[in-house]
C-alpha positions as CSV (number, residue, x, y, z in Angstrom):
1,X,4.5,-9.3,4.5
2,X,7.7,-8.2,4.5
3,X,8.9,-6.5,0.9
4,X,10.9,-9.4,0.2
5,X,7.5,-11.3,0.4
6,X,5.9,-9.1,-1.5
7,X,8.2,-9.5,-4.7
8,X,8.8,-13.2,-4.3
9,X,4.8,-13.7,-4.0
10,X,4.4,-11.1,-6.9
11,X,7.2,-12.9,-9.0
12,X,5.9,-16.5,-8.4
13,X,2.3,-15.3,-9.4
14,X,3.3,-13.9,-12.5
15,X,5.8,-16.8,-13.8
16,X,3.4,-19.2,-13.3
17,X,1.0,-17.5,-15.6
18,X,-1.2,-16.1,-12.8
19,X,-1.3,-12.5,-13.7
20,X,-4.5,-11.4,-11.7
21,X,-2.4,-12.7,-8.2
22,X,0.3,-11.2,-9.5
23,X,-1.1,-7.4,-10.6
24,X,-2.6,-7.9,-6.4
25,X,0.9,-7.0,-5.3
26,X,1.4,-4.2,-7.7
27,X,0.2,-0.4,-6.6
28,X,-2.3,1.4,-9.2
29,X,0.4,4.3,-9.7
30,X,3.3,1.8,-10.1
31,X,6.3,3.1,-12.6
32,X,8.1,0.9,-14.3
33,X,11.6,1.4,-16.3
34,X,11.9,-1.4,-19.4
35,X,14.0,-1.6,-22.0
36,X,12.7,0.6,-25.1
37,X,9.4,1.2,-22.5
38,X,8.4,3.7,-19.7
39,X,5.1,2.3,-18.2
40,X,3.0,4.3,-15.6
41,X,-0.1,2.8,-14.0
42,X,-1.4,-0.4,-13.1
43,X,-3.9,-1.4,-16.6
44,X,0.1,-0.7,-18.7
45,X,1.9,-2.5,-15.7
46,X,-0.5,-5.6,-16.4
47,X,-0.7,-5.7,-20.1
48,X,3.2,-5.6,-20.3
49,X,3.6,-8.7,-18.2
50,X,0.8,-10.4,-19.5
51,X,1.9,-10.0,-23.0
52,X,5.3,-11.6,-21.9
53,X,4.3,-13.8,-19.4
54,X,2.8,-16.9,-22.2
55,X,5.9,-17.3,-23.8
56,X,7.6,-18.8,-20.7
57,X,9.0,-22.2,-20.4
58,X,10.6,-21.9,-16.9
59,X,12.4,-19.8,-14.8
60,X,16.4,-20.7,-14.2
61,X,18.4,-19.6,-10.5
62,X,17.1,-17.0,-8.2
63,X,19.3,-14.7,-6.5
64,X,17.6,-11.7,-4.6
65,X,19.1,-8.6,-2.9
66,X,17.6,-6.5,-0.1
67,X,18.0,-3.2,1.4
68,X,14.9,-2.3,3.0
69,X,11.8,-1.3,1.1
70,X,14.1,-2.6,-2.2
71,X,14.6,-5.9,-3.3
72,X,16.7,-7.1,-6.3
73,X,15.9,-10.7,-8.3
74,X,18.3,-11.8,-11.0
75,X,16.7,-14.9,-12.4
76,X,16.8,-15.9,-16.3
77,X,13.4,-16.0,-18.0
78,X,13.8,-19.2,-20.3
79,X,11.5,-19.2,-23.6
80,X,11.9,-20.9,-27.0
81,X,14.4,-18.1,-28.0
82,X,16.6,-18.3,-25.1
83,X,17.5,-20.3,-21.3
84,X,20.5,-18.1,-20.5
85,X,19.8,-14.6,-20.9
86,X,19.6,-12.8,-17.1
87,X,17.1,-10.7,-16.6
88,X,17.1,-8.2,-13.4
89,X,14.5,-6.5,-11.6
90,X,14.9,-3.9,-8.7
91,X,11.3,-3.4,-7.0
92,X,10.6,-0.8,-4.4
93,X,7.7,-1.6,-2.2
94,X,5.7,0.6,0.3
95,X,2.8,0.2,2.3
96,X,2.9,-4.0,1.0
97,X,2.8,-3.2,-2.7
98,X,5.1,-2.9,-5.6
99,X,5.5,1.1,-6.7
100,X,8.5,0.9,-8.6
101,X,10.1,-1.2,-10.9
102,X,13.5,-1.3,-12.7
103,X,13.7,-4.2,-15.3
104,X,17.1,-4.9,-17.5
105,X,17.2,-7.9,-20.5
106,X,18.6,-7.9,-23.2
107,X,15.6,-7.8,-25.3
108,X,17.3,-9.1,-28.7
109,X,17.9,-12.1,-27.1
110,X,14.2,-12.8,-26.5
111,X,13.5,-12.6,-30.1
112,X,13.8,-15.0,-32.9
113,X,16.9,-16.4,-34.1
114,X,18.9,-14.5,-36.3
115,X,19.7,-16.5,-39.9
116,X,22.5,-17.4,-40.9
């Protein structure tokens, strides 16, 4: 698999609420940059999406990047909260598994409405 493969596979797995396919394409030693969260290791990796992962009701537009062993996704995560916030990922992938991760969302937007 190419590492364009690799992140598309890893991405569909994990949208679609299969989190054990997707943690297949994810290295043990995997770092990941979040907002407000630095995440090292495979078990944190996992718990992270999985904790996120329920509260989607779709995925909008895919547009992807790569340059070698990195690929970019842009794509908008759509829950209850919000269908039009972007969310970004660049992966680095070696040896046919995701080692690196660099996520950006605006995480306000995921929570519940403000009042008023």
């Amino acid at each position: 698999m190419t590492p364009c493969d690799v992140v598309r596979s890893y991405h569909q797995a994990w949208t679609t609420g299969d989190i054990q396919a997707a943690m297949s394409h994810v290295a043990d030693d995997i770092t990941c940059r979040a907002p407000g969260i630095d995440l090292t290791g495979k078990q944190d990796y996992q718990r992270f999406i999985a904790g996120f992962a329920p509260s989607l009701t779709g995925i909008g537009e895919i547009a992807e990047f790569v340059d070698d062993e990195r690929v970019a996704l842009f794509y908008y995560p759509q829950t209850t909260a919000t269908s039009t916030t972007p969310a970004a990922e660049l992966f680095t992938v070696r040896d046919g598994l995701i080692v690196d991760s660099i996520l950006v969302f605006d995480r306000l937007s995921y929570g519940p409405p403000s009042e008023g």
